[in-house]
ZAVO-813372 format. One record per atom (N, C-alpha, C): z, y, x; residue in one letter. Coordinates in steps of 0.001 Angstrom, whole numbers, padded with zeros to 6 digits, always signed. Each point is the difference from the previous one (the first is absolute). Layout:
<pts>
ZYXa ...
</pts>
This chain:
<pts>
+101991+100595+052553x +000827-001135+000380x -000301-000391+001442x -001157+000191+000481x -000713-000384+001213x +000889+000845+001343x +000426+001384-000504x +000125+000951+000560x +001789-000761+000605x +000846-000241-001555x +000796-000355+000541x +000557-000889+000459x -000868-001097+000110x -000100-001398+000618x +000017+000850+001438x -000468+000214+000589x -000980+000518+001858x +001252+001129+000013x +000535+000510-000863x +001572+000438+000565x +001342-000235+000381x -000446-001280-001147x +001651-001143+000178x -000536-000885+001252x -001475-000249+000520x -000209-000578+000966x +000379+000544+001500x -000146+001555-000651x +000155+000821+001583x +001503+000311+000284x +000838+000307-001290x +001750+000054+000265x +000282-001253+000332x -000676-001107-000434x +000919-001562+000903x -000330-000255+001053x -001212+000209+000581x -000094+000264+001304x +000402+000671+001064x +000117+001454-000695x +001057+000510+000706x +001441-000436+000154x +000367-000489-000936x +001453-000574-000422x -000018-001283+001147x -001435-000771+000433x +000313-001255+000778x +000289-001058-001063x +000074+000244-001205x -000031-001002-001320x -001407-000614-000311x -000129-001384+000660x -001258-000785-000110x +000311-001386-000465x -000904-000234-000895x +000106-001224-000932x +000804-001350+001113x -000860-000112+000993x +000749-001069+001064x +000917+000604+001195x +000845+001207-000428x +000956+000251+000972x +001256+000512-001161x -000023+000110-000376x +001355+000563-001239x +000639-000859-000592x +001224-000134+000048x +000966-000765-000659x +001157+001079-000542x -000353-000631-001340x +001291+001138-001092x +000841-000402+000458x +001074+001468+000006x +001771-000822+000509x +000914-000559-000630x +000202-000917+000366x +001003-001001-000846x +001369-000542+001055x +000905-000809-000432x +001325+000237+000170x -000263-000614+001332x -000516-000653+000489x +000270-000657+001181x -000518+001135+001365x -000484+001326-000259x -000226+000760+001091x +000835+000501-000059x +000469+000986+000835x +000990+000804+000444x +000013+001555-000807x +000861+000525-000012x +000071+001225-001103x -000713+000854+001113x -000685+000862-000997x -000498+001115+000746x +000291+000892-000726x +000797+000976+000590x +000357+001184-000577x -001299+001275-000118x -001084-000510+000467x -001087+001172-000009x -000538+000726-001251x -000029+001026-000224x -000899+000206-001744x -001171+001027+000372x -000758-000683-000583x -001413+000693+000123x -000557+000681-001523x -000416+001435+000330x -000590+000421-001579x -001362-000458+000201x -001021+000133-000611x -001399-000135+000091x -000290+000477-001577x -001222+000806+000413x -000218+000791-001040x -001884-000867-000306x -000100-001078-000979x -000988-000751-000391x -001156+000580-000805x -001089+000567+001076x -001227+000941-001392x -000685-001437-000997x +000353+000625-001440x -000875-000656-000611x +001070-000189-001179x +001058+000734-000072x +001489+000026-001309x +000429-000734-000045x +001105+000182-001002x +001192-001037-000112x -000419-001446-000058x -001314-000720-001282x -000377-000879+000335x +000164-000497+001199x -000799+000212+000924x -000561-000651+001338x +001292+000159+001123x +001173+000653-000282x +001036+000079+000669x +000826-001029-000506x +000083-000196-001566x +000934-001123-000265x -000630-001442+000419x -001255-000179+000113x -000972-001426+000195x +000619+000195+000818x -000140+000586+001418x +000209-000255+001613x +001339-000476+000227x +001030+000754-000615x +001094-000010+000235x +000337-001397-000745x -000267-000330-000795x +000076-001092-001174x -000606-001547+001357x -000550+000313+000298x -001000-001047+001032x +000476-000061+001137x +000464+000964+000695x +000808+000189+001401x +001382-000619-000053x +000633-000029-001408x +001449+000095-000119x +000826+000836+000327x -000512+001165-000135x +000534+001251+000089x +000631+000564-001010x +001014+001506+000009x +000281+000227-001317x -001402+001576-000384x -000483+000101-000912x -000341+001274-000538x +000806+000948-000468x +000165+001476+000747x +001589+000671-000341x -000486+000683-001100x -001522+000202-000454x -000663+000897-000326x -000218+001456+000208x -000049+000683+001423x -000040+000787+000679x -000896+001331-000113x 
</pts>
């Protein structure tokens, strides 16, 4: 579990997703047509939490 804690720490960092800089998108920002895959080590679990927490969708990929 340790392992995949210090991985979801190192993809949000990379991502620039930090507890005091991230705001989920909601209607009042502007559409962004961008789509990003990201491939989350640690399985489906820990891909649906993130995505579930980000407000993202999980495509299950």
């Amino acid at each position: 579990i340790f392992t995949i804690f210090i991985n979801l720490c190192i993809l949000l960092s990379l991502l620039g997703c930090t507890q005091a800089s991230y705001q989920p998108p909601n209607a009042t920002q502007p559409a962004n047509n961008e789509e990003w895959v990201v491939r989350v080590l640690g399985g489906e679990q820990v891909a649906s939490l993130l995505a579930l927490r980000s407000g993202y969708k999980n495509l299950g990929l």
